[in-house]
MDTraj code that builds the backbone (N, CA, C; nanometers):
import mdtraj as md
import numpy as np

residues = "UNK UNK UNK UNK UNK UNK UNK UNK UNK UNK UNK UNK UNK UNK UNK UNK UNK UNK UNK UNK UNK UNK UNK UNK UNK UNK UNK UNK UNK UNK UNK UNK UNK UNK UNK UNK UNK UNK UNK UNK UNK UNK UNK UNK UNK UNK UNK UNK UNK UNK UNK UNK UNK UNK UNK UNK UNK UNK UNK UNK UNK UNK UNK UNK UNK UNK UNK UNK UNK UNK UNK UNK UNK UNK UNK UNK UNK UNK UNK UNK UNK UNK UNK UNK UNK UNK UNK UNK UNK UNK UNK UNK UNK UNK UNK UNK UNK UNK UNK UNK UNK UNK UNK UNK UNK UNK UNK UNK UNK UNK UNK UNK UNK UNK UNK UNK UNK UNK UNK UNK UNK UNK UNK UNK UNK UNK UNK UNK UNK UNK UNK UNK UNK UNK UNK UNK UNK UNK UNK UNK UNK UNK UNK UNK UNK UNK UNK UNK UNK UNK UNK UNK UNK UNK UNK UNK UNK UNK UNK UNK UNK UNK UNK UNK UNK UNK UNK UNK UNK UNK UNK UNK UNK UNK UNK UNK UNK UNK UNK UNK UNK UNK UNK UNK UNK UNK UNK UNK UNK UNK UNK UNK UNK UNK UNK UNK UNK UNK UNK UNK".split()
xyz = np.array([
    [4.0000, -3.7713, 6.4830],
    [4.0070, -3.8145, 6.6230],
    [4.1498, -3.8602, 6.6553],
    [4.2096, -3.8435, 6.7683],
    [4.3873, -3.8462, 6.8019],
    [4.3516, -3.9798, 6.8611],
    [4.4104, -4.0426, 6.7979],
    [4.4186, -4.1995, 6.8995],
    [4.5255, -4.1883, 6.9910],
    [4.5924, -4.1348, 7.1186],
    [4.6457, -4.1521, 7.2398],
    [4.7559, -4.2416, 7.2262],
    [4.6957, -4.3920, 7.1407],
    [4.8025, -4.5329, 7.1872],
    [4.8761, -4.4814, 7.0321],
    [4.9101, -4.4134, 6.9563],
    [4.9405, -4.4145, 6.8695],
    [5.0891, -4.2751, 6.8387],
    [5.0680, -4.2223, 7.0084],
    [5.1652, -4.1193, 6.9926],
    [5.3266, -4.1549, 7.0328],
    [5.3348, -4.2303, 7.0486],
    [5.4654, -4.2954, 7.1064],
    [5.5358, -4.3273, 6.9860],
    [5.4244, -4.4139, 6.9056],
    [5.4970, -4.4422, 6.7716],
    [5.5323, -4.3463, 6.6299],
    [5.3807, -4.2481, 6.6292],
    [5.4299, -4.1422, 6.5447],
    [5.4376, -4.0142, 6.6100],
    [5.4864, -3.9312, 6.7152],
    [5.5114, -3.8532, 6.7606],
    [5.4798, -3.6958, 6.7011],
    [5.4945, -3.7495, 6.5585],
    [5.4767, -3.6107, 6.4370],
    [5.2850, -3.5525, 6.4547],
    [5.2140, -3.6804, 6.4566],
    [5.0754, -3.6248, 6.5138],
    [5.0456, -3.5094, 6.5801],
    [5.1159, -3.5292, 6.6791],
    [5.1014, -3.3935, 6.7957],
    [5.2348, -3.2765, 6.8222],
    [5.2960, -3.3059, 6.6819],
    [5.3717, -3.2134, 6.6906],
    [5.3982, -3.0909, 6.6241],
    [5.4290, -2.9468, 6.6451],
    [5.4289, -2.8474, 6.5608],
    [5.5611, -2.7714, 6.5780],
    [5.5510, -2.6551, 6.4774],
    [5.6662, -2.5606, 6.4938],
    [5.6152, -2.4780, 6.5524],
    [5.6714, -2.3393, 6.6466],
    [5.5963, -2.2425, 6.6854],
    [5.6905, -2.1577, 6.6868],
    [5.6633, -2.0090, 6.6599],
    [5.7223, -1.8549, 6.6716],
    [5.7556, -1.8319, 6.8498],
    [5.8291, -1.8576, 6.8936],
    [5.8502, -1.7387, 7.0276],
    [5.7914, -1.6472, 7.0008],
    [5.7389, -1.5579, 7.0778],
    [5.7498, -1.4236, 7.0881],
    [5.9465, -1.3349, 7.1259],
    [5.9868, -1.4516, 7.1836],
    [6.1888, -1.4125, 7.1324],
    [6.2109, -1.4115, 7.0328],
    [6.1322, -1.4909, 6.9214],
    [6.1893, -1.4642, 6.8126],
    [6.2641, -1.5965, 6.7617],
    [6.2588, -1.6748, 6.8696],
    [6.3110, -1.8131, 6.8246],
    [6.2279, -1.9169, 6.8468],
    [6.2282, -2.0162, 6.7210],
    [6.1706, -2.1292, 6.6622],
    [6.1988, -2.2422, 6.7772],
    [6.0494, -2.3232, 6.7988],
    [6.0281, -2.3848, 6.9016],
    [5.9690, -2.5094, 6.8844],
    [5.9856, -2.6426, 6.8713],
    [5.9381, -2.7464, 6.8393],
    [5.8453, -2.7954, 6.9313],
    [5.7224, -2.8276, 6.9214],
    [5.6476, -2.8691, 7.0513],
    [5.6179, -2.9977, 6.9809],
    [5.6540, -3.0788, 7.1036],
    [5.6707, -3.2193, 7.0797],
    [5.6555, -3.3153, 7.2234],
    [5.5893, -3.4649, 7.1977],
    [5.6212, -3.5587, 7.2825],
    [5.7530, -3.5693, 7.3458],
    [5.7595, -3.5890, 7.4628],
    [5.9221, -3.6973, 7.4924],
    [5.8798, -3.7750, 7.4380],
    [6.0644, -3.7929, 7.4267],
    [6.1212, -3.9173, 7.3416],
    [6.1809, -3.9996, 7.4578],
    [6.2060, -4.1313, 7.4024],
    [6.2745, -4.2373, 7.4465],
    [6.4316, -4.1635, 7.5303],
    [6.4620, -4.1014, 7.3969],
    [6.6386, -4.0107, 7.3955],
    [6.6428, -3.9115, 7.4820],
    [6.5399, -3.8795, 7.5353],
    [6.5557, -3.7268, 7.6036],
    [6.6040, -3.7095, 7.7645],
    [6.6453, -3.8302, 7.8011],
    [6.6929, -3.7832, 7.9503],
    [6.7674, -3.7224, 7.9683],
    [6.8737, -3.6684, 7.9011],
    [6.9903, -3.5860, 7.9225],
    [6.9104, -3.4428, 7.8938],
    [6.8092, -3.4110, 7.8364],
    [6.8031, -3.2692, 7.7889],
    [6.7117, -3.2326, 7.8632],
    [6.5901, -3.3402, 7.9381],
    [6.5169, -3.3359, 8.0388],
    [6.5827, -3.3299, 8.1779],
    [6.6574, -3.3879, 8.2184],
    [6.7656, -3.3809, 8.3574],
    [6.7876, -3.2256, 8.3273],
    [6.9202, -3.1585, 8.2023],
    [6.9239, -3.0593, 8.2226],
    [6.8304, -2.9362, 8.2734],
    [6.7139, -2.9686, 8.1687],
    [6.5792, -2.8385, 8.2521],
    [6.5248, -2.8849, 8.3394],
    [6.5269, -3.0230, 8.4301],
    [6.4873, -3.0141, 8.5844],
    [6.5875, -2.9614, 8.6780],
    [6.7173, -3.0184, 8.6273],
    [6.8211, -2.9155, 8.7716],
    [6.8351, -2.7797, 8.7176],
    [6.7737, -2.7061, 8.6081],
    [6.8347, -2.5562, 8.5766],
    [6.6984, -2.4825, 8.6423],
    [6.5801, -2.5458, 8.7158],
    [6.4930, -2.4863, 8.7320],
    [6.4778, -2.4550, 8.8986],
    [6.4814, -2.3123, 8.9323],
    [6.4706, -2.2177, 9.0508],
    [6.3900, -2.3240, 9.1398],
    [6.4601, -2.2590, 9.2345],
    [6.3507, -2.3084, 9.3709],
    [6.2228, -2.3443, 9.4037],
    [6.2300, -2.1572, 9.3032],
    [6.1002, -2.1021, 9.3746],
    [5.9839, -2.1377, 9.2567],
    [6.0277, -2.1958, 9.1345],
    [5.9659, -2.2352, 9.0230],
    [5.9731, -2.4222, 9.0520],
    [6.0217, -2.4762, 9.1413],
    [5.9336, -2.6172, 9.1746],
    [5.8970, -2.6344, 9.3067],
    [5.9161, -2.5109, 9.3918],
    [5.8158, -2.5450, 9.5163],
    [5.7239, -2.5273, 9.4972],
    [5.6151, -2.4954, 9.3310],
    [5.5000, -2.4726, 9.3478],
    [5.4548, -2.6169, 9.2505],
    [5.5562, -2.6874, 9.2447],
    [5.5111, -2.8145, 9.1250],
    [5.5123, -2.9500, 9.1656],
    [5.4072, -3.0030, 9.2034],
    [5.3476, -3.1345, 9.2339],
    [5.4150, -3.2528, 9.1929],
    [5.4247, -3.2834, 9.0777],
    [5.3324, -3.4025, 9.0320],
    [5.4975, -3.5349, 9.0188],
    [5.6240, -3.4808, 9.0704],
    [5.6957, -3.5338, 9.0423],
    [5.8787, -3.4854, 9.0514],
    [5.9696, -3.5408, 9.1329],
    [6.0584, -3.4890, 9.2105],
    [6.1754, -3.4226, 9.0312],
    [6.2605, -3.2990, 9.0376],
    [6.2855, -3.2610, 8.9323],
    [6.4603, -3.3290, 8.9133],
    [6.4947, -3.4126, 8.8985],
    [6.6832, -3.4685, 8.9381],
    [6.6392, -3.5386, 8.7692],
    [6.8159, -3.5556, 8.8040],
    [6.8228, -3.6965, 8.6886],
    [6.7698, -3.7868, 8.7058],
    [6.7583, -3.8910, 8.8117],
    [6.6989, -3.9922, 8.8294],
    [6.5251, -4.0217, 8.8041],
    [6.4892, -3.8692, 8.8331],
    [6.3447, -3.8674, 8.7222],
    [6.3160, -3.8942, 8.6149],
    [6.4215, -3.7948, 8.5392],
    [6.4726, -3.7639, 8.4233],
    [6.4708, -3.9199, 8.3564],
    [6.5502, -4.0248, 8.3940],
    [6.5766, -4.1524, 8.3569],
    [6.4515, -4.1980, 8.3734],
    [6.3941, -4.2460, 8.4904],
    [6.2840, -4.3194, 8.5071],
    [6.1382, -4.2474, 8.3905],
    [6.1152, -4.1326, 8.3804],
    [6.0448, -4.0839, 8.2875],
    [6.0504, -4.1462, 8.1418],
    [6.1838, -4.1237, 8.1010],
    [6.2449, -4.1864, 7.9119],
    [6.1888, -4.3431, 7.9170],
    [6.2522, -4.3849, 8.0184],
    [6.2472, -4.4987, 8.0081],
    [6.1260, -4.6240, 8.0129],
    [6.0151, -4.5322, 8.1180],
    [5.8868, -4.6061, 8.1103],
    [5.7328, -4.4989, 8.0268],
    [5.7995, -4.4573, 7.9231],
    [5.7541, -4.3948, 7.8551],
    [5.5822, -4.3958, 7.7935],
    [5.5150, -4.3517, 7.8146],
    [5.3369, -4.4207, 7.7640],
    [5.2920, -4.3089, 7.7322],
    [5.2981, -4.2017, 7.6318],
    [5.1990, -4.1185, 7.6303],
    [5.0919, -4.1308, 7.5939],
    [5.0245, -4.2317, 7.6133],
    [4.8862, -4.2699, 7.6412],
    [4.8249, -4.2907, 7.7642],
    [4.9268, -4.2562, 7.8231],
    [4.9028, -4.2063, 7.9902],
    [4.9482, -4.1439, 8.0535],
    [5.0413, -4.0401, 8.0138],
    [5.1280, -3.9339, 8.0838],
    [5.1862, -3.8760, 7.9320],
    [5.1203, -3.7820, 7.8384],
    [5.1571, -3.7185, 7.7886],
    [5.2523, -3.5806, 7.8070],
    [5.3437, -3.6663, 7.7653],
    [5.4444, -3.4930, 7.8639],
    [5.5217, -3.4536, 7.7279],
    [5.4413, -3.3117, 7.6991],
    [5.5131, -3.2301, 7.6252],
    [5.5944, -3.1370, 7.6359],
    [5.6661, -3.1159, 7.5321],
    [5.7847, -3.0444, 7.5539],
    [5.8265, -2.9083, 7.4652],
    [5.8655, -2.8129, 7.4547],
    [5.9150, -2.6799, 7.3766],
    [6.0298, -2.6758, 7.3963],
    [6.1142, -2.7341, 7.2751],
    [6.2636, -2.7677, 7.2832],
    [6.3058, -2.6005, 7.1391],
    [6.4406, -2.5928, 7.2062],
    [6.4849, -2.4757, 7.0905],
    [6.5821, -2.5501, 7.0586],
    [6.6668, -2.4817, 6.9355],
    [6.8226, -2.5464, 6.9480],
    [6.8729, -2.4084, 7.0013],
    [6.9807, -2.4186, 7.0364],
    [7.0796, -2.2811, 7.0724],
    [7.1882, -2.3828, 7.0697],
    [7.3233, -2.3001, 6.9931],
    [7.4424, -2.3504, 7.0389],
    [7.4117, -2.4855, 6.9148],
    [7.3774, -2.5801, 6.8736],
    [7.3873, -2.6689, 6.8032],
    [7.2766, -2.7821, 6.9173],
    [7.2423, -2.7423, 7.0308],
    [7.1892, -2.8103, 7.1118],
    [7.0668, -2.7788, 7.1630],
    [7.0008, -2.8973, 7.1918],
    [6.8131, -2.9041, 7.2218],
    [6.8255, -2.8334, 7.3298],
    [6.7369, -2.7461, 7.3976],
    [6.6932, -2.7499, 7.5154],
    [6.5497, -2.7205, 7.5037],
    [6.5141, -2.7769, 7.6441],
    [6.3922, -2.8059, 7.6846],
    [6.3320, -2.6062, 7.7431],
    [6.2352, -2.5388, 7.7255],
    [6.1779, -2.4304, 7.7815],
    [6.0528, -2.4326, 7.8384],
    [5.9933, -2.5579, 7.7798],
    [5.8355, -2.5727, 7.8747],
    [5.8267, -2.7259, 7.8414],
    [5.7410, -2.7564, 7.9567],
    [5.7598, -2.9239, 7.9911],
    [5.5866, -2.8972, 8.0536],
    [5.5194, -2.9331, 7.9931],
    [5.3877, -3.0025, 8.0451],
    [5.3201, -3.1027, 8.0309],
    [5.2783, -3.1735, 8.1280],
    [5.2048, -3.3137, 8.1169],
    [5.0843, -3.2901, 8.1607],
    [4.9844, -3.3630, 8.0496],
    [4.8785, -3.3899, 8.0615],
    [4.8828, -3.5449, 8.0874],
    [4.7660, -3.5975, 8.2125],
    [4.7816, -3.7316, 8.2711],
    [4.6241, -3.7578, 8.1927],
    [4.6005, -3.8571, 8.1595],
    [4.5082, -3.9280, 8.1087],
    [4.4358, -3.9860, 8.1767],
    [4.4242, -3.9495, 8.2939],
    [4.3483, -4.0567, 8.4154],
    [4.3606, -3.9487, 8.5040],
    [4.2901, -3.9933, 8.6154],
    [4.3047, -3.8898, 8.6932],
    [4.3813, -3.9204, 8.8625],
    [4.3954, -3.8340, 8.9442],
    [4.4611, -3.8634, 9.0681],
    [4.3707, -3.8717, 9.1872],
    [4.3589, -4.0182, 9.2819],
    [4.2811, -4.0268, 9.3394],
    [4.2554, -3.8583, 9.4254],
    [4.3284, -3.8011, 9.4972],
    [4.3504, -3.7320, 9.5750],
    [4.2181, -3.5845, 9.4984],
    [4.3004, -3.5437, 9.3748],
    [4.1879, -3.4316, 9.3356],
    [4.0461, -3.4925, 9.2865],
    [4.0067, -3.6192, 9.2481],
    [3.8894, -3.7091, 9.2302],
    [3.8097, -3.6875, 9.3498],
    [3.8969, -3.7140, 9.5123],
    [3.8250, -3.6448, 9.6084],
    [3.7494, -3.5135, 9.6797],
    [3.8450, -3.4394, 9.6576],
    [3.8029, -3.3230, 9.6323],
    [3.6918, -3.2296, 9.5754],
    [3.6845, -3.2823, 9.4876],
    [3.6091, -3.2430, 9.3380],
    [3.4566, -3.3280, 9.3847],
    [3.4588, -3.4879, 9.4147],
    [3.3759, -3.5412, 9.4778],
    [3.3432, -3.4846, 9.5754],
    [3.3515, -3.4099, 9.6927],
    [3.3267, -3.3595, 9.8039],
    [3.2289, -3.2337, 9.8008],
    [3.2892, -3.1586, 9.6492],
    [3.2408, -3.0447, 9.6098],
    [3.1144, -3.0550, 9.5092],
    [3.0590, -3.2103, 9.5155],
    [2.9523, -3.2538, 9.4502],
    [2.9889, -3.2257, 9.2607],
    [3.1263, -3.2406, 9.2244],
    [3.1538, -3.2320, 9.0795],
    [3.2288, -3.3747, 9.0636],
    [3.1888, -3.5027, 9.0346],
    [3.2902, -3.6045, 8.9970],
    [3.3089, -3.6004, 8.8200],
    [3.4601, -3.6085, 8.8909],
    [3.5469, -3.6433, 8.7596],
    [3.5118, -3.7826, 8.7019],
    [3.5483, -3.7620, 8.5709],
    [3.5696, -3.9035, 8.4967],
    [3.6976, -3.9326, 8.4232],
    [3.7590, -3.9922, 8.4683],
    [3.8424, -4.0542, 8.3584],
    [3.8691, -4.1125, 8.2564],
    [3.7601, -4.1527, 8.2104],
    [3.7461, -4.1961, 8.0827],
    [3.7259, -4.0572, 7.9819],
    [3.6387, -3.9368, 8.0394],
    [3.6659, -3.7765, 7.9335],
    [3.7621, -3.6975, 7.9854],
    [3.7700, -3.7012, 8.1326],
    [3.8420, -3.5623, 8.1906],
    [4.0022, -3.5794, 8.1806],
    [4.0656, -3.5110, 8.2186],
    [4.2373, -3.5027, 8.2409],
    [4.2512, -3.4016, 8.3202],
    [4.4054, -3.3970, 8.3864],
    [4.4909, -3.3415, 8.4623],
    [4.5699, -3.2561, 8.3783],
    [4.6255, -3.1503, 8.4042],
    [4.7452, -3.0978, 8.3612],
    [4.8265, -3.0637, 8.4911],
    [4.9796, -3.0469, 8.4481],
    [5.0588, -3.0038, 8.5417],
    [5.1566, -2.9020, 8.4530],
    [5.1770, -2.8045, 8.4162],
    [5.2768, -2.7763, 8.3414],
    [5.3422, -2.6666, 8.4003],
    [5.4663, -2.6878, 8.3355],
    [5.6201, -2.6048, 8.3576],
    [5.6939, -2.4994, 8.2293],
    [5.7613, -2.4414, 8.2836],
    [5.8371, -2.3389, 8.2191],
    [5.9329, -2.2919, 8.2452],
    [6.0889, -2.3125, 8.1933],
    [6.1930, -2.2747, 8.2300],
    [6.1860, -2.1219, 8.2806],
    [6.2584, -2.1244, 8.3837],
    [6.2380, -1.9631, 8.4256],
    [6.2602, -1.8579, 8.3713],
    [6.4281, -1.8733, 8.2833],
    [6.4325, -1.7950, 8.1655],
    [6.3324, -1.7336, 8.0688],
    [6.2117, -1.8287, 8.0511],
    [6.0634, -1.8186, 7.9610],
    [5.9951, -1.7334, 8.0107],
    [5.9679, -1.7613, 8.1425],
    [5.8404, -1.7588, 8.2472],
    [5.7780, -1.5688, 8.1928],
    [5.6778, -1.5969, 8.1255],
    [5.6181, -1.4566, 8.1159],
    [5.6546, -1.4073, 7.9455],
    [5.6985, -1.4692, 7.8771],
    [5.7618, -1.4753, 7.7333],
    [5.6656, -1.5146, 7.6745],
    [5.5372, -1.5760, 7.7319],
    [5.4149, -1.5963, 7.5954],
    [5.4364, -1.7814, 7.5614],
    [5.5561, -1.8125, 7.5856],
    [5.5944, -1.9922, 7.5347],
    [5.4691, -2.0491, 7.6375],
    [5.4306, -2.0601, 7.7733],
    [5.3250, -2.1108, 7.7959],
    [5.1731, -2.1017, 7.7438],
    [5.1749, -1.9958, 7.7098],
    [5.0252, -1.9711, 7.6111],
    [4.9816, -2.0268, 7.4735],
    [5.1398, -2.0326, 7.4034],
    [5.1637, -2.1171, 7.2972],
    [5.1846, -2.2760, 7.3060],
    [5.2011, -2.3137, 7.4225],
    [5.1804, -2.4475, 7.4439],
    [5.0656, -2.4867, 7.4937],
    [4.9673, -2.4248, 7.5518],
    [4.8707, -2.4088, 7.6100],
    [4.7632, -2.4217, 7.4295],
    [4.7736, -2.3339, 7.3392],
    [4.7068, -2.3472, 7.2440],
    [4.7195, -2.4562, 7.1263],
    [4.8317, -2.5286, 7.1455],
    [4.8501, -2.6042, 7.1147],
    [4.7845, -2.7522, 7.1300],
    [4.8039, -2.7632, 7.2805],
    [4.8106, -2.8693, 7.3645],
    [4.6259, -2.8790, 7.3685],
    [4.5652, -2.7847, 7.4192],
    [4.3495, -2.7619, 7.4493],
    [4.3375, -2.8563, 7.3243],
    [4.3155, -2.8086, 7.1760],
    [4.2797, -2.9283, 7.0548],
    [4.3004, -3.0213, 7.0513],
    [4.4391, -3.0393, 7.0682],
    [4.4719, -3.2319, 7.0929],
    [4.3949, -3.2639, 7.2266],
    [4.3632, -3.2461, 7.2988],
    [4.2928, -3.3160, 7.4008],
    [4.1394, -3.3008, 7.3643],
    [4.0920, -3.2299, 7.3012],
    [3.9771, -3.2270, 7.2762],
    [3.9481, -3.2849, 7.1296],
    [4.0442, -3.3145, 7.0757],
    [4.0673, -3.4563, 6.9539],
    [4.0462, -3.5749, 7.0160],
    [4.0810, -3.6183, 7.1502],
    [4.1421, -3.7014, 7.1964],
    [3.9879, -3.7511, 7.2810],
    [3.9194, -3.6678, 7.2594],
    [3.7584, -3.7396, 7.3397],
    [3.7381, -3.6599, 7.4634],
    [3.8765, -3.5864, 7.4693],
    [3.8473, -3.5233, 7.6566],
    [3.7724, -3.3686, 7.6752],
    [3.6938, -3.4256, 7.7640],
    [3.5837, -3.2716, 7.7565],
    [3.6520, -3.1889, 7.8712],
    [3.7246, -3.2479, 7.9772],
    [3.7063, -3.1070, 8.0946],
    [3.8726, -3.1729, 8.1060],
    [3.9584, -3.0690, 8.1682],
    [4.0650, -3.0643, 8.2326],
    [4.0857, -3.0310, 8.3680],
    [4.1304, -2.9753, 8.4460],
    [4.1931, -2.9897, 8.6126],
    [4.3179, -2.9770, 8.5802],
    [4.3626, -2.8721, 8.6963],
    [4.4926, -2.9201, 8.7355],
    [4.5228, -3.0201, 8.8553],
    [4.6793, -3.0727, 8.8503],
    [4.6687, -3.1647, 8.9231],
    [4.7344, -3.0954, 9.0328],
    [4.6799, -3.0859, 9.1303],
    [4.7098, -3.0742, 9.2546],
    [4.6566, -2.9425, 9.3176],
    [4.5544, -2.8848, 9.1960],
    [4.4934, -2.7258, 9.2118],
    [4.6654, -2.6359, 9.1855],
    [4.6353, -2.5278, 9.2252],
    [4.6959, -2.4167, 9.2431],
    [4.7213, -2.3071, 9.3779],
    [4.8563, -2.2979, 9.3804],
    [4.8796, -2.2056, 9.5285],
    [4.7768, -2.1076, 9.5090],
    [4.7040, -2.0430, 9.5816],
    [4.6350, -1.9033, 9.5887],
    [4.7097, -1.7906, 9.5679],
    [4.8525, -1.7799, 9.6246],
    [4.9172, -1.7092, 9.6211],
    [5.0147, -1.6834, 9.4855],
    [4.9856, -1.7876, 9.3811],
    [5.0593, -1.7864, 9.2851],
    [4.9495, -1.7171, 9.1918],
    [4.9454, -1.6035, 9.1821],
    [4.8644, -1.5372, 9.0813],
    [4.8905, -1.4967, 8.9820],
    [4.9705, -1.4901, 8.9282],
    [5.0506, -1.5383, 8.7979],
    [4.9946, -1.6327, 8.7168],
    [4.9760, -1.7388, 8.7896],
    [4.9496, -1.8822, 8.7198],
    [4.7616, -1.8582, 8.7085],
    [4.7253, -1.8210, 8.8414],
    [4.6310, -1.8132, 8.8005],
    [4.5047, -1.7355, 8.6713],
    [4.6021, -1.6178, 8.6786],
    [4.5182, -1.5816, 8.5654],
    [4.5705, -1.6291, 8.4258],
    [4.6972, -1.7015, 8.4335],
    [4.7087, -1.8127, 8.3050],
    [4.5898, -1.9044, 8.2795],
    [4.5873, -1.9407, 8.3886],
    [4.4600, -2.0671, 8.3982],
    [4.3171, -2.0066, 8.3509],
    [4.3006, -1.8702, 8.4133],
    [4.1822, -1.8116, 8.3885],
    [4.1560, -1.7852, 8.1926],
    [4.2634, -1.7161, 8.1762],
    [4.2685, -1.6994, 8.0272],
    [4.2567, -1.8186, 7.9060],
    [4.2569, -1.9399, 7.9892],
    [4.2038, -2.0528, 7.9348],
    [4.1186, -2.1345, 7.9593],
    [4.0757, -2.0466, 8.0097],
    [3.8937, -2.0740, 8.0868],
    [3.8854, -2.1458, 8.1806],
    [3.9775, -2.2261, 8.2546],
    [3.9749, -2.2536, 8.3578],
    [3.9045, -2.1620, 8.4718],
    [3.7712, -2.1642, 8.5673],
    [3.6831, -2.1334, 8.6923],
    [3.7564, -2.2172, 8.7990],
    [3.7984, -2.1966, 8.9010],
    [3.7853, -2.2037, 9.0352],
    [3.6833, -2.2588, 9.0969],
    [3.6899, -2.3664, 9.1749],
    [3.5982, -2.4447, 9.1927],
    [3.5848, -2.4928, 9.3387],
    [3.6689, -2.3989, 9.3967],
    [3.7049, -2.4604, 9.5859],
    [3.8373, -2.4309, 9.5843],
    [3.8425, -2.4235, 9.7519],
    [4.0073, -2.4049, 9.8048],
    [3.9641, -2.4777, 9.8498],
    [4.1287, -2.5354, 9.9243],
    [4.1424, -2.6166, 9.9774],
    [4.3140, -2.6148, 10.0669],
    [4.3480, -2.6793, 10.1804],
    [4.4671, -2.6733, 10.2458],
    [4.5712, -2.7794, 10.1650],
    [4.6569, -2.7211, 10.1639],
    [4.7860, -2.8617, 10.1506],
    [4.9152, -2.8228, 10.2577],
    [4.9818, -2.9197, 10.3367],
    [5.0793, -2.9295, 10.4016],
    [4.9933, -2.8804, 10.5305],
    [4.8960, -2.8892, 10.5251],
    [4.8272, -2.7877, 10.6921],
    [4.8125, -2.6750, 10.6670],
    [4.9040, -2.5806, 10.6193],
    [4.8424, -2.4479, 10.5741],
    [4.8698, -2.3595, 10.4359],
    [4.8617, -2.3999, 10.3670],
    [4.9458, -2.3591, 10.2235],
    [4.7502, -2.3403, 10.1412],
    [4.7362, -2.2861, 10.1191],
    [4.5870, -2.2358, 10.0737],
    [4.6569, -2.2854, 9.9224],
    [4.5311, -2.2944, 9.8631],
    [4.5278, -2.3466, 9.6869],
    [4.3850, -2.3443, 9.6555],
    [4.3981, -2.3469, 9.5298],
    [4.2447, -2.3235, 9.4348],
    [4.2064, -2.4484, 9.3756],
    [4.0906, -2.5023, 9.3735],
    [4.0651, -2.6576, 9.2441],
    [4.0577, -2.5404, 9.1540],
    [4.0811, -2.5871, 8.9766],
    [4.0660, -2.5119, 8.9116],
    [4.0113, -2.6366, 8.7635],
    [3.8971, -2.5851, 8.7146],
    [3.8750, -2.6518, 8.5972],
    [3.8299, -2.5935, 8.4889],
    [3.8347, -2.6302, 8.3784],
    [3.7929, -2.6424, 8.2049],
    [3.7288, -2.6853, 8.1333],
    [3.6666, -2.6552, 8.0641],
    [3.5737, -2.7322, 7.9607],
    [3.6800, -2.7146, 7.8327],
    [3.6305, -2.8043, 7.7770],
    [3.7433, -2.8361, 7.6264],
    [3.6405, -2.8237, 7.5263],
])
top = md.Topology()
chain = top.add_chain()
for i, resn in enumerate(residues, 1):
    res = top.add_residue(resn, chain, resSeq=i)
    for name in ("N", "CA", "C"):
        top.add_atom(name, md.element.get_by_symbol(name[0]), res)
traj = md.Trajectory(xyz[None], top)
């Protein structure tokens, strides 16, 4: 069983090596305390059009800082797929799983006669340097990441904030990990999106 309050301190728990499909060796790991500089870098190196579809949190340095610094992955597990290149880390996929859930999709989901729990369920939000995007590194973090949460006591997942409709890409990521569709719904007034959930 993954005790949650225990990943901050040994980090090695939930951490592995993994094969690219590039061909290069990929550490999937917690943030660290140290990582704002390598986290800042993959929030400003990431496209437009790869965080107008991402919720959960603005992408600058000043994130970057505030993230390292109030650190709990016992409540915002945010993992990471760091390479070296050059003698230096970089970050290629960044996903957080939230340990609680967000009033906003709790409603939703309530409306649609399915309530969440927070004490089993979780959120995901996850990212992928664009360079990656379609390279297989999300599927490998994705297989990674399902066991530890289902170590961890949690039966169902969600994303947080659903999914654009129009991003179908993502969606049949989601699908291939069993994530069902569970309702649309509007955001901004007209921007269509999917609830999407999991069993673990």
């Amino acid at each position: 069983m993954l005790n949650l309050e225990e990943i901050d301190r040994h980090p090695e728990i939930v951490s592995t090596t993994i094969a690219l499909p590039t061909g290069e060796q990929a550490l999937l790991r917690p943030l660290h305390q140290d990582d704002a500089a390598i986290l800042g870098t993959y929030f400003l190196g990431l496209s437009t059009e790869t965080t107008r579809v991402y919720g959960p949190h603005p992408f600058d340095l000043e994130t970057a800082d505030r993230l390292c610094r109030e650190l709990d992955s016992a409540d915002h597990l945010r993992m990471l797929a760091v390479i070296e290149e050059h003698g230096q880390q970089q970050i290629v996929a960044y996903f957080i799983v939230y340990f609680g859930l967000y009033d906003s999709d709790c409603n939703r989901y309530l409306e649609r006669h399915i309530p969440l729990d927070p004490a089993t369920d979780c959120a995901l939000a996850p990212s992928v340097a664009d360079a990656y995007q379609s390279s297989g590194v999300g599927s490998l973090v994705m297989g990674h990441l399902l066991p530890l949460l289902k170590s961890a006591g949690r039966r169902r997942l969600v994303l947080v904030g659903g999914v654009r409709a129009e991003n179908v890409r993502a969606i049949h990521f989601y699908e291939k990990f069993g994530f069902g569709k569970v309702g649309a719904f509007k955001s901004r007034g007209a921007i269509d999106n999917f609830d999407m959930i999991a069993d673990l």
